[in-house]
C-alpha positions, 0 to 999 in steps of 0.5 A, spaced: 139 539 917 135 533 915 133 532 907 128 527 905 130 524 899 126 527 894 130 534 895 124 538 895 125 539 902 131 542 907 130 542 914 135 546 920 134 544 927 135 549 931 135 553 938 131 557 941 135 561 946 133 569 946 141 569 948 143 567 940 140 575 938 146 579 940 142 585 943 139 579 949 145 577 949 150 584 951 156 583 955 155 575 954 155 575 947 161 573 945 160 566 948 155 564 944 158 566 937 160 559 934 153 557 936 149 563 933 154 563 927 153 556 926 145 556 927 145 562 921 148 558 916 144 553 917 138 558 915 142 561 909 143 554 908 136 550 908 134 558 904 137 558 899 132 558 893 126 556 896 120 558 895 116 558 901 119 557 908 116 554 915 117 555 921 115 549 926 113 551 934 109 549 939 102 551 939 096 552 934 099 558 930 098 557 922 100 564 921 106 569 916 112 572 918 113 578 916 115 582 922 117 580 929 117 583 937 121 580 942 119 583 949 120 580 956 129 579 956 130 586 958 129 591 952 124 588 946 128 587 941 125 588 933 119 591 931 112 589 929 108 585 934 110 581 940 111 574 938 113 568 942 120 566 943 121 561 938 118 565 933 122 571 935 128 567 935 127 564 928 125 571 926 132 573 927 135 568 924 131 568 918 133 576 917 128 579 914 127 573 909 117 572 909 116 565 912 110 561 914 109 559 922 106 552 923 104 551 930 104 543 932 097 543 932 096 547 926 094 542 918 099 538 916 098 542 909 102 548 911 107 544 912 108 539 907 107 546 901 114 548 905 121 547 901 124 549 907 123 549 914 126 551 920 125 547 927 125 551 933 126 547 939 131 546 945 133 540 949 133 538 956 134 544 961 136 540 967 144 537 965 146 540 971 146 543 978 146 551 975 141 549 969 134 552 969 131 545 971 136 544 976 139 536 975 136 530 973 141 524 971 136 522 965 138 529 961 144 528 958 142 521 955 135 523 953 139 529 948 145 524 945 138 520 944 136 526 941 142 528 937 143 521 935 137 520 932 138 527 927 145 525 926 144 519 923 137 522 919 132 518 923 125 521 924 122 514 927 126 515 933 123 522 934 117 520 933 118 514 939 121 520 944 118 519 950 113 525 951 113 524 960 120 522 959 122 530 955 117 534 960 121 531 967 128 533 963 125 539 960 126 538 953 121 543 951 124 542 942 120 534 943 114 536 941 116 539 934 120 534 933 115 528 934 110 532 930 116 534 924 118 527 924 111 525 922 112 528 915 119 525 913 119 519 911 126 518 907 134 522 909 137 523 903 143 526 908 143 529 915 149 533 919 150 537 926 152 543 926 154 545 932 152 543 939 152 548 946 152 545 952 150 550 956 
């Protein structure tokens, strides 16, 4: 999570895996325990005692979150409308707790009226042979760049990230975090969680 100094906002990045909802996940969901573990306590974490909770995705969404679908992975999970995975995902983890979903393209002025705000996106999907992207040897330092950056509380190296460099590695998560790090100017603390390589 990042927090700007004024303590007026707590942000978690997260993953945006449909295998973090156990009913996708199946006979696999045990390996992904620590993650899913660490991602909820993140959420209960930056939520406890806020007021108005965002979610930052793709696209130019700027609507509420009261209820969540997710089709496509086998058998839809939740209930409500379908929605897509990074709202879904974030709607589990979120377990029932009213957000607001900022797309990248939506007004900053959501945004910025959030004490708590979830980040949904995921980085390179081409680290090795069996990725979804296959490989690309700059995958592996573009997201210890990445990690780097969020360890360290350093929203001007989010910004800087290289939009042509993330597509090639399949980092589909810099989008949002270009556009969170536009709205934080000061960390007053940073930490990761958890990492999953896979």
């Amino acid at each position: 999570d990042l927090k700007p100094a004024s303590g007026e906002v707590r942000i978690a990045f997260l993953p945006v895996t449909p295998l973090l909802i156990p009913e996708i996940a199946s006979g696999a969901a045990g390996e992904l325990e620590a993650l899913r573990t660490a991602a909820r306590a993140a959420v209960n974490e930056v939520c406890a005692g806020a007021t108005r909770i965002g979610v930052l995705v793709p696209g130019t969404v700027d609507a509420p979150l009261r209820s969540w679908r997710l089709d496509g992975f086998g058998l839809p999970v939740g209930q409500g409308q379908p929605v897509e995975l990074p709202v879904a995902v974030a709607g589990w983890l979120l377990a029932d707790r009213p957000a607001q979903v900022v797309g990248t393209g939506a007004s900053a002025s959501s945004l910025r009226q959030c004490d708590a705000v979830l980040v949904m996106g995921d980085g390179s999907s081409t680290r090795t042979e069996k990725a979804p992207g296959y490989s690309d040897p700059r995958a592996l330092p573009f997201d210890e760049s990445v990690l780097a950056a969020i360890s360290a509380g350093d929203p001007v190296s989010l910004a800087g990230l290289d939009p042509e460099l993330a597509s090639a590695v399949g980092a589909a998560g810099a989008e949002v975090w270009r556009r969170l790090s536009t709205q934080v100017d000061e960390v007053a603390s940073a930490h990761i969680s958890a990492v999953d390589d896979r």
